[in-house]
DRENNURO-212014 format. One record per atom (N, C-alpha, C): residue in three letters; residue number from 1; atom name; x, y, z. Coordinates in steps of 0.1 Angstrom, whole numbers, always signed. Example, Ala and Ser with C-alpha at 12.3 -4.5 7.8 and 13.67 -1.06 7.14 Angstrom:
DRENNURO-212014
(r ala,1,N,(+132,-57,+78))
(r ala,1,CA,(+123,-45,+78))
(r ala,1,C,(+132,-33,+78))
(r ser,2,N,(+128,-22,+71))
(r ser,2,CA,(+137,-11,+71))
(r ser,2,C,(+129,+0,+79))
//
This chain:
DRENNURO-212014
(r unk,1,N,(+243,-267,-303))
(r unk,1,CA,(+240,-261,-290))
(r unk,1,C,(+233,-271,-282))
(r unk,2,N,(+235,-271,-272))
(r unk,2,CA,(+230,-279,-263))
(r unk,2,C,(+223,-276,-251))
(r unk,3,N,(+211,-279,-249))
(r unk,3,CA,(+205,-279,-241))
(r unk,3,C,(+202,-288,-225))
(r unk,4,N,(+204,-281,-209))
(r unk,4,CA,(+209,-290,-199))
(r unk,4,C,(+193,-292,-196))
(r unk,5,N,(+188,-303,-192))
(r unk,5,CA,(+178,-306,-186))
(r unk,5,C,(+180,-304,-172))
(r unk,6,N,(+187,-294,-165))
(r unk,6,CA,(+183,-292,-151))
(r unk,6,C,(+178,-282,-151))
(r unk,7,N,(+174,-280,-137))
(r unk,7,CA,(+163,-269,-136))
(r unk,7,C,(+176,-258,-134))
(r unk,8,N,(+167,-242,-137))
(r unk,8,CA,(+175,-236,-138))
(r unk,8,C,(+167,-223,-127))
(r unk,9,N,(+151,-228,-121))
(r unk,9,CA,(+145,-219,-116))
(r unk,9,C,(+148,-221,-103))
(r unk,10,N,(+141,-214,-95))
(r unk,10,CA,(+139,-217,-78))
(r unk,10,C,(+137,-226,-75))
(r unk,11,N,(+139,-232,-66))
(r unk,11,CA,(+138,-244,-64))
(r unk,11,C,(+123,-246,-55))
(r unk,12,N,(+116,-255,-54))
(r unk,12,CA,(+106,-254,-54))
(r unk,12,C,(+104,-262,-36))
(r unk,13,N,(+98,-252,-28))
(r unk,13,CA,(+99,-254,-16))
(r unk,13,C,(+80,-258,-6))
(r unk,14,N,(+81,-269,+2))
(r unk,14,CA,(+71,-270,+4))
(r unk,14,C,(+67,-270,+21))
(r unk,15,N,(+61,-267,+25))
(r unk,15,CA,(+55,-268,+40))
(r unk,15,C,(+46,-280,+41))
(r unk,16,N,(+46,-291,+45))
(r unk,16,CA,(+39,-304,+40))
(r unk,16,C,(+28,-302,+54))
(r unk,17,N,(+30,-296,+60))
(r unk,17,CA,(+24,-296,+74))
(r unk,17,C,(+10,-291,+68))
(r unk,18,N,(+14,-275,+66))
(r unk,18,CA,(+3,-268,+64))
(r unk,18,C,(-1,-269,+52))
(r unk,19,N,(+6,-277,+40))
(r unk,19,CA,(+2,-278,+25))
(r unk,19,C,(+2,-269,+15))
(r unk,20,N,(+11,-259,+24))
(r unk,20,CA,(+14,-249,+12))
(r unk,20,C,(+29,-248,+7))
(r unk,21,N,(+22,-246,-9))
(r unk,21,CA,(+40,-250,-16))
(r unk,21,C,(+42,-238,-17))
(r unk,22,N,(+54,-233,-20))
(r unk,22,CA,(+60,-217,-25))
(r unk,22,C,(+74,-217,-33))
(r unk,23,N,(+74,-216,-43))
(r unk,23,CA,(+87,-210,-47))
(r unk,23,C,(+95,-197,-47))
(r unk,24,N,(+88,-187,-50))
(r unk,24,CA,(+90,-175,-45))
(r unk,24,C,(+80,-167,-38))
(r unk,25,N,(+70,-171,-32))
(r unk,25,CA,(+61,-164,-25))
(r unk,25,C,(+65,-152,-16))
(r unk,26,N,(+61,-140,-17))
(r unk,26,CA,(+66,-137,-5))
(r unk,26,C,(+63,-139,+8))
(r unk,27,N,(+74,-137,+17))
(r unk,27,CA,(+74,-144,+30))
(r unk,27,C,(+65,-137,+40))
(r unk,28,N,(+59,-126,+31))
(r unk,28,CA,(+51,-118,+43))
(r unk,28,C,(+37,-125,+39))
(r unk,29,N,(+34,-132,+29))
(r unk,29,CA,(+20,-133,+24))
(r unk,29,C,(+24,-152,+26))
(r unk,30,N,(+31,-158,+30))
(r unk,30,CA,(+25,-171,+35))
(r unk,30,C,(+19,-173,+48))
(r unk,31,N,(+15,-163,+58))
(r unk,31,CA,(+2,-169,+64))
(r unk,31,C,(-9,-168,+57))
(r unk,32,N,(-9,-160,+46))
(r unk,32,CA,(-25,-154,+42))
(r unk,32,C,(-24,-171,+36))
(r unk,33,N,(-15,-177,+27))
(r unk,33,CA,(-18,-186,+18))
(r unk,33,C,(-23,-197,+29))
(r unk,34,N,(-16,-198,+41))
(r unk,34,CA,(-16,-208,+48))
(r unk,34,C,(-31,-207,+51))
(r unk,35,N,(-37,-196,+59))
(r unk,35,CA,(-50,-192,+65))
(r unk,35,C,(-58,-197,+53))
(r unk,36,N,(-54,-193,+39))
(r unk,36,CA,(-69,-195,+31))
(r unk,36,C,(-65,-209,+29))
(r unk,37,N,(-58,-220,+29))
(r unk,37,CA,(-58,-230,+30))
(r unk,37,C,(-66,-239,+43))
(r unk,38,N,(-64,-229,+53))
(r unk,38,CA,(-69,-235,+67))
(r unk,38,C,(-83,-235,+62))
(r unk,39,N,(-88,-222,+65))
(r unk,39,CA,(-101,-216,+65))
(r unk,39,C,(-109,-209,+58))
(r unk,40,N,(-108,-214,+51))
(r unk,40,CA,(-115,-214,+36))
(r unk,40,C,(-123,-229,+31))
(r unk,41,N,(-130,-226,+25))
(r unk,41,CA,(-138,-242,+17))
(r unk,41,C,(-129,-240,+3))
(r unk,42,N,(-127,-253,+3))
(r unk,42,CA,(-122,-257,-8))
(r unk,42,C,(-127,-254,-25))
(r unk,43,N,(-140,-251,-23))
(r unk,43,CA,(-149,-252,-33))
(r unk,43,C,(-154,-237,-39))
(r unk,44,N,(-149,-228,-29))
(r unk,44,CA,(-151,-216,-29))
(r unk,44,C,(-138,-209,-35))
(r unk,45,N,(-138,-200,-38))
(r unk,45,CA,(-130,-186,-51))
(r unk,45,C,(-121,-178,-38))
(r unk,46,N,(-115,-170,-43))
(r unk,46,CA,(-107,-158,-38))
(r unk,46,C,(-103,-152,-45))
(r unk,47,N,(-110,-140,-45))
(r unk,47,CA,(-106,-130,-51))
(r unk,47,C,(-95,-116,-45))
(r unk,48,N,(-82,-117,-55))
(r unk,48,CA,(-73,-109,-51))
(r unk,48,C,(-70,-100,-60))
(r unk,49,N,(-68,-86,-55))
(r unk,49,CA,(-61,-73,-60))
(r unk,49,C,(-50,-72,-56))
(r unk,50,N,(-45,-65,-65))
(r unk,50,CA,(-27,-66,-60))
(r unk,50,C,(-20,-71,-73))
(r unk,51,N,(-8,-74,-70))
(r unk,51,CA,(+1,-83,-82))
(r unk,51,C,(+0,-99,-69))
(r unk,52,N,(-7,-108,-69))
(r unk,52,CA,(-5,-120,-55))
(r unk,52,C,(-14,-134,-69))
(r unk,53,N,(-15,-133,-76))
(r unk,53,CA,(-18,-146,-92))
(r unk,53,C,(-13,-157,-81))
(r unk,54,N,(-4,-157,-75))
(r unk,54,CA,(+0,-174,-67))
(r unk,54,C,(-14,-177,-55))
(r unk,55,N,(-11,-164,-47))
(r unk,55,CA,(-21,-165,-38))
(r unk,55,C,(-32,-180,-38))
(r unk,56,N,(-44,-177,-46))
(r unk,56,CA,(-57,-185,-47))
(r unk,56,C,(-51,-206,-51))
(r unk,57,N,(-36,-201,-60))
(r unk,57,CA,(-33,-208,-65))
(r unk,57,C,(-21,-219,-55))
(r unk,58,N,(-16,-212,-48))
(r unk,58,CA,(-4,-221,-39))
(r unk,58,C,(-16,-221,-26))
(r unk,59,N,(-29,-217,-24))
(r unk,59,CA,(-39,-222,-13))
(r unk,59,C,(-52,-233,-20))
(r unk,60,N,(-46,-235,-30))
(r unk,60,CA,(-58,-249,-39))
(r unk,60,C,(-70,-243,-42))
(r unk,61,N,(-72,-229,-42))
(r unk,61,CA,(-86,-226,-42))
(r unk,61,C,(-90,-219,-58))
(r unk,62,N,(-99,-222,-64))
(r unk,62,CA,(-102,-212,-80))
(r unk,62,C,(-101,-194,-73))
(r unk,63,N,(-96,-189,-81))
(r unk,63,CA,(-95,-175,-81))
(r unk,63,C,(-110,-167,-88))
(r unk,64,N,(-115,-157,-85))
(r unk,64,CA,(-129,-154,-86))
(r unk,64,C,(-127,-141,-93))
(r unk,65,N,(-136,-139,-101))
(r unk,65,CA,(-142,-125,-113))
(r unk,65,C,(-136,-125,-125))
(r unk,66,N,(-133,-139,-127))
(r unk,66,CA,(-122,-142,-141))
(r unk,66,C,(-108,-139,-141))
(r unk,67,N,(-104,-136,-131))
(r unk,67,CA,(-87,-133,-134))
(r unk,67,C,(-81,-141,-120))
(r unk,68,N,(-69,-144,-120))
(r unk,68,CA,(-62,-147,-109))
(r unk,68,C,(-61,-135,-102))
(r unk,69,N,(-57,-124,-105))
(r unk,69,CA,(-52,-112,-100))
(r unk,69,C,(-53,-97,-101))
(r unk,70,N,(-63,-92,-98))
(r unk,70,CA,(-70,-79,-103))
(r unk,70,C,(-54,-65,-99))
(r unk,71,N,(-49,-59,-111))
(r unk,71,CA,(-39,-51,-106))
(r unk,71,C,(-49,-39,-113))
(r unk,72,N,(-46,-31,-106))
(r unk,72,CA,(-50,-13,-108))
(r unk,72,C,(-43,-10,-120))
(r unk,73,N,(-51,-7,-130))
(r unk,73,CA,(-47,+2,-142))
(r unk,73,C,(-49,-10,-156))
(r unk,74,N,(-52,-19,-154))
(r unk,74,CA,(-60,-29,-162))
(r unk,74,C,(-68,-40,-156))
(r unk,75,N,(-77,-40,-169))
(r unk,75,CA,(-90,-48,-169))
(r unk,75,C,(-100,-35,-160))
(r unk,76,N,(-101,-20,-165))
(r unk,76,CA,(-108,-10,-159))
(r unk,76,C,(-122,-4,-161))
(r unk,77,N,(-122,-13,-180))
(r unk,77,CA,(-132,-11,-190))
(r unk,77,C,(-144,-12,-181))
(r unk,78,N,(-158,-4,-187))
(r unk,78,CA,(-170,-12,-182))
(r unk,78,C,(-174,-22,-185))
(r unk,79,N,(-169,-32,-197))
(r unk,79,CA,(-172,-40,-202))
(r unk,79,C,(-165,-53,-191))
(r unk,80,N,(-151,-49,-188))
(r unk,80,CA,(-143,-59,-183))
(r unk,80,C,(-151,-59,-167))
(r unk,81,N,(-152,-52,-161))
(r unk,81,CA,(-160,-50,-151))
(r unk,81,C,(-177,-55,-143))
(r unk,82,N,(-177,-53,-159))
(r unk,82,CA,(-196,-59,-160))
(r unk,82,C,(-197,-76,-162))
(r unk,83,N,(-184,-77,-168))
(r unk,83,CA,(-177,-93,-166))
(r unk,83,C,(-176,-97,-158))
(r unk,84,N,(-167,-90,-148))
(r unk,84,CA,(-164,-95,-140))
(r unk,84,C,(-177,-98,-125))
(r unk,85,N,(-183,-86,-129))
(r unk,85,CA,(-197,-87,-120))
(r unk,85,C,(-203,-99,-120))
(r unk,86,N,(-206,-99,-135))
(r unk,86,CA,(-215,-116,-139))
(r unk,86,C,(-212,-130,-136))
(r unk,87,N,(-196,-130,-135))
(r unk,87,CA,(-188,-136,-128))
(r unk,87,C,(-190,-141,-117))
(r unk,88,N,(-191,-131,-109))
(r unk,88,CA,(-189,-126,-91))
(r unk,88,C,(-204,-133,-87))
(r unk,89,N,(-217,-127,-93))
(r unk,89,CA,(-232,-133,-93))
(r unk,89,C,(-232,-147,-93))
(r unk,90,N,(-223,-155,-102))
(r unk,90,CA,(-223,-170,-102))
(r unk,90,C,(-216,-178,-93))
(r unk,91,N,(-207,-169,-89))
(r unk,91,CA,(-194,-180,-79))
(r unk,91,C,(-199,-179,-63))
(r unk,92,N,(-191,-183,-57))
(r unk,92,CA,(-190,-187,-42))
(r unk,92,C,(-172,-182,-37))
(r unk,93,N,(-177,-169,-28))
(r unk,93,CA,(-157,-164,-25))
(r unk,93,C,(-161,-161,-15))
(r unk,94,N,(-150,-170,-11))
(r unk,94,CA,(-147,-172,+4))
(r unk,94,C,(-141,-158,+9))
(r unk,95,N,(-129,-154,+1))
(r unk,95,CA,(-124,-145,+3))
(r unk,95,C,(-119,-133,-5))
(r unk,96,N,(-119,-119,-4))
(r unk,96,CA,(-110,-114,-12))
(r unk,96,C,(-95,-103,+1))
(r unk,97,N,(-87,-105,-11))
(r unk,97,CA,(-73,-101,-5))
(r unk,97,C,(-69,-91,-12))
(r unk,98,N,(-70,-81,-5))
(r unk,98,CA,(-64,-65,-9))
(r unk,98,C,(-52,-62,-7))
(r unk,99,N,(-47,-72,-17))
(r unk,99,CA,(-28,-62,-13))
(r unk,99,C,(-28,-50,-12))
(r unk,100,N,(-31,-42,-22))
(r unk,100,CA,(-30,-27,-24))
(r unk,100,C,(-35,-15,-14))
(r unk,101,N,(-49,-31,-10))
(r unk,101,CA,(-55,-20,+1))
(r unk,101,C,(-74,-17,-6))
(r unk,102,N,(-79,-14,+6))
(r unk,102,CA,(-96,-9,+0))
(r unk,102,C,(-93,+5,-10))
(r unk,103,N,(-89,+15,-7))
(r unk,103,CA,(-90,+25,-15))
(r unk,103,C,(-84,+22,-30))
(r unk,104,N,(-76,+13,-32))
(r unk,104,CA,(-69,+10,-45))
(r unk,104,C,(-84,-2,-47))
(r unk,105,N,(-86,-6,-49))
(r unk,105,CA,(-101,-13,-52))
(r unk,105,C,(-113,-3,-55))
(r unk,106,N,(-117,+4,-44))
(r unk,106,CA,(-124,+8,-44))
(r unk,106,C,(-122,+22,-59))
(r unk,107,N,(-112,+29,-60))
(r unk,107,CA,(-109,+35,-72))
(r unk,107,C,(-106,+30,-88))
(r unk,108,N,(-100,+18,-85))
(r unk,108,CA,(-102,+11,-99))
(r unk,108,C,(-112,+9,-103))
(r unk,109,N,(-118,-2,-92))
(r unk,109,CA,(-129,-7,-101))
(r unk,109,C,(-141,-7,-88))
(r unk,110,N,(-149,+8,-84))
(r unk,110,CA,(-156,+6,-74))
(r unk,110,C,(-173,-3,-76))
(r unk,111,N,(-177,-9,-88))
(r unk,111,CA,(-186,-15,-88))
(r unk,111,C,(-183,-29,-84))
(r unk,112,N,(-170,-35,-84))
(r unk,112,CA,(-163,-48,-78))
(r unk,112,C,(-162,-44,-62))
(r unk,113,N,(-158,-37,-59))
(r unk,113,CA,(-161,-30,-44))
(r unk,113,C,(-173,-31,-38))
(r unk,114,N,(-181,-24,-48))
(r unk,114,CA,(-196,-21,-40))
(r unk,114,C,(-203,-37,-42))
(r unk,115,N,(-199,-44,-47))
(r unk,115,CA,(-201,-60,-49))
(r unk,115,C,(-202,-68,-39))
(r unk,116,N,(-192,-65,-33))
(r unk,116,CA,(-189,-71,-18))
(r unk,116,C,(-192,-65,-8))
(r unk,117,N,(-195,-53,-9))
(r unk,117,CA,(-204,-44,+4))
(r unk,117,C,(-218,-48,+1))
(r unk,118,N,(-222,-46,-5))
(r unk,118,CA,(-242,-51,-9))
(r unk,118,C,(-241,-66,-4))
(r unk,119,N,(-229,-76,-9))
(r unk,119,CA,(-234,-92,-1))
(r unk,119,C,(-227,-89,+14))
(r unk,120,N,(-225,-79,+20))
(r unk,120,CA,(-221,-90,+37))
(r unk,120,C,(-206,-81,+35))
(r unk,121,N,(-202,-86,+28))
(r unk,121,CA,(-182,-90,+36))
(r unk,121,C,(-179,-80,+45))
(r unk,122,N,(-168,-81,+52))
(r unk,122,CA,(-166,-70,+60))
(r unk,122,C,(-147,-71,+60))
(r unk,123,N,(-146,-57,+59))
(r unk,123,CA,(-126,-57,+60))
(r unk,123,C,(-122,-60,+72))
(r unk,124,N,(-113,-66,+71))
(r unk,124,CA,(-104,-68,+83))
(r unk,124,C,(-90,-65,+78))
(r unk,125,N,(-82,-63,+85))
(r unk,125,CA,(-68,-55,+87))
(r unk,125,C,(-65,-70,+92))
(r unk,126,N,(-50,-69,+87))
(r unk,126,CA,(-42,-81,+94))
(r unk,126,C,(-25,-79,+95))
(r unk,127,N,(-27,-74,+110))
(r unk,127,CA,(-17,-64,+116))
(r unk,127,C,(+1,-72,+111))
(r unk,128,N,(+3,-86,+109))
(r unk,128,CA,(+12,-92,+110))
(r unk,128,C,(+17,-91,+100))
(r unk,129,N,(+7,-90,+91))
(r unk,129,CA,(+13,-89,+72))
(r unk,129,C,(+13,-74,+65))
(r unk,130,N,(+15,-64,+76))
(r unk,130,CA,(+16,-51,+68))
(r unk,130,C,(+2,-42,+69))
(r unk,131,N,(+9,-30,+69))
(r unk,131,CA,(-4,-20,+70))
(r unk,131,C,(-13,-24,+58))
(r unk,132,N,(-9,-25,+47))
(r unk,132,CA,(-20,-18,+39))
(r unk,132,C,(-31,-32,+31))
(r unk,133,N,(-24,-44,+37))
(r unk,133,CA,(-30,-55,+30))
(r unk,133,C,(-43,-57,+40))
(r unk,134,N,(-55,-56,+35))
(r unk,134,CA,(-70,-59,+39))
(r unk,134,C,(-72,-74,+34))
(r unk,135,N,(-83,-78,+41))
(r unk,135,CA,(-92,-95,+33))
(r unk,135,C,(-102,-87,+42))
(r unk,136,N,(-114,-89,+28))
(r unk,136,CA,(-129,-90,+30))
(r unk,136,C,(-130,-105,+29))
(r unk,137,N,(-142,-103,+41))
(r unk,137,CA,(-147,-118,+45))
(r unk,137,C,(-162,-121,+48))
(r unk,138,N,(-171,-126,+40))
(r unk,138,CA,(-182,-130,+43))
(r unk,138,C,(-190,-124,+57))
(r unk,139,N,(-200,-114,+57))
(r unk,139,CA,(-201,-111,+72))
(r unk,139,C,(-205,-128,+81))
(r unk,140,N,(-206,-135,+77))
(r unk,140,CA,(-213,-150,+84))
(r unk,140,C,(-204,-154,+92))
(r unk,141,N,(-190,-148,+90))
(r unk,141,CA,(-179,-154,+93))
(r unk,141,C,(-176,-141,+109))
(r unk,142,N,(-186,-137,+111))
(r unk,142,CA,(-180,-124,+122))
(r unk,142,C,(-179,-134,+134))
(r unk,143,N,(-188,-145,+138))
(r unk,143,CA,(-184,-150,+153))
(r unk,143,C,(-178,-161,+149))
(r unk,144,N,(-172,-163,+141))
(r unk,144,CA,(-162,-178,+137))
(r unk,144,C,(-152,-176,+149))
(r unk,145,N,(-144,-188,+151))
(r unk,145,CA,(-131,-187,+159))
(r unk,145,C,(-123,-181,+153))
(r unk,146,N,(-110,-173,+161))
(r unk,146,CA,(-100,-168,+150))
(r unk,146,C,(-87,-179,+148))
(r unk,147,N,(-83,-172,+138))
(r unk,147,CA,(-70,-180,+130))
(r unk,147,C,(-61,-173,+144))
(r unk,148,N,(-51,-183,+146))
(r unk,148,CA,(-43,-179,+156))
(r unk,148,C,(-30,-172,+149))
(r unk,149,N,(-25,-174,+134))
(r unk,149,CA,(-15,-172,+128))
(r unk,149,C,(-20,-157,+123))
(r unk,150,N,(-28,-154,+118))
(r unk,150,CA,(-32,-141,+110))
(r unk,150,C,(-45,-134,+122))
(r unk,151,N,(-54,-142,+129))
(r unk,151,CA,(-63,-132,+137))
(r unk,151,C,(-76,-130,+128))
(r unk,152,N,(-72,-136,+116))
(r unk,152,CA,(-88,-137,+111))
(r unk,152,C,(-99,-147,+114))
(r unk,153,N,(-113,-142,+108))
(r unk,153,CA,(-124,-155,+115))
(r unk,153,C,(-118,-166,+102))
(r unk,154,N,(-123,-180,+109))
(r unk,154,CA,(-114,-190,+107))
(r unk,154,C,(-131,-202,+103))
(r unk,155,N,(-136,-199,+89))
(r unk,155,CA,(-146,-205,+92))
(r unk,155,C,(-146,-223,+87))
(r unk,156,N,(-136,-228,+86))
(r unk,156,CA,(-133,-242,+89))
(r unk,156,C,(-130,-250,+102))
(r unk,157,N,(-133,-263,+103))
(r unk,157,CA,(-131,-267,+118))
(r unk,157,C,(-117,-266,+114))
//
């Protein structure tokens, strides 16, 4: 039997402008990647709900509360939760990205919710990429300039 050393996946596609790579990203979630690439610190987390694991990862940034990608109906334990709090207490997140939406967060796992209401963030809606996708954002970031692609505060020069 023989094995072909070609590739047999997607082919691997890059925007060298904005520095975001994608292979199958969806096409409605590359401004978000773009934006948290823009406007975001590099040094800082993002935390995302949803099924979006590429997200934090095709925008160069560590993903925050121990997982790449928080999906509703696991990781709901108190234990996983109180993890993930202790987590959340140590890091620096720029941002979190609510595919699902605040109510799907806020029912999973509402002590990860009320986490980011007690420090500041505030939801914003980002009309371009779909009703139901929210990003909480640092309130520090309310007079930033906006991103012209998504309309969020844009807190990098």
């Amino acid at each position: 039997f023989f094995f072909s050393s070609r590739r047999r996946h997607t082919r691997f596609k890059c925007d060298w402008s904005s520095d975001v790579c994608s292979s199958d990203l969806n096409a409605e979630l590359t401004p978000l990647v773009s934006y948290l690439s823009r406007c975001t610190d590099t040094r800082e987390r993002v935390f995302v709900s949803g099924f979006g694991p590429e997200l934090p990862f095709l925008a160069h940034r560590a993903f925050a509360a121990g997982l790449p990608s928080w999906i509703p109906g696991y990781y709901e334990t108190p234990a996983d939760v109180t993890r993930a709090v202790a987590r959340l207490d140590r890091e620096s997140v720029s941002a979190a990205v609510l595919l699902e939406g605040t109510e799907a967060v806020a029912k999973s796992w509402p002590r990860l919710a009320e986490w980011f209401v007690r420090r500041g963030y505030r939801e914003h809606d980002v009309p371009a990429m779909g009703a139901r996708i929210r990003v909480w954002l640092p309130g520090a970031s309310a007079g930033a300039p906006r991103d012209a692609q998504t309309g969020l505060p844009c807190r990098m020069p």
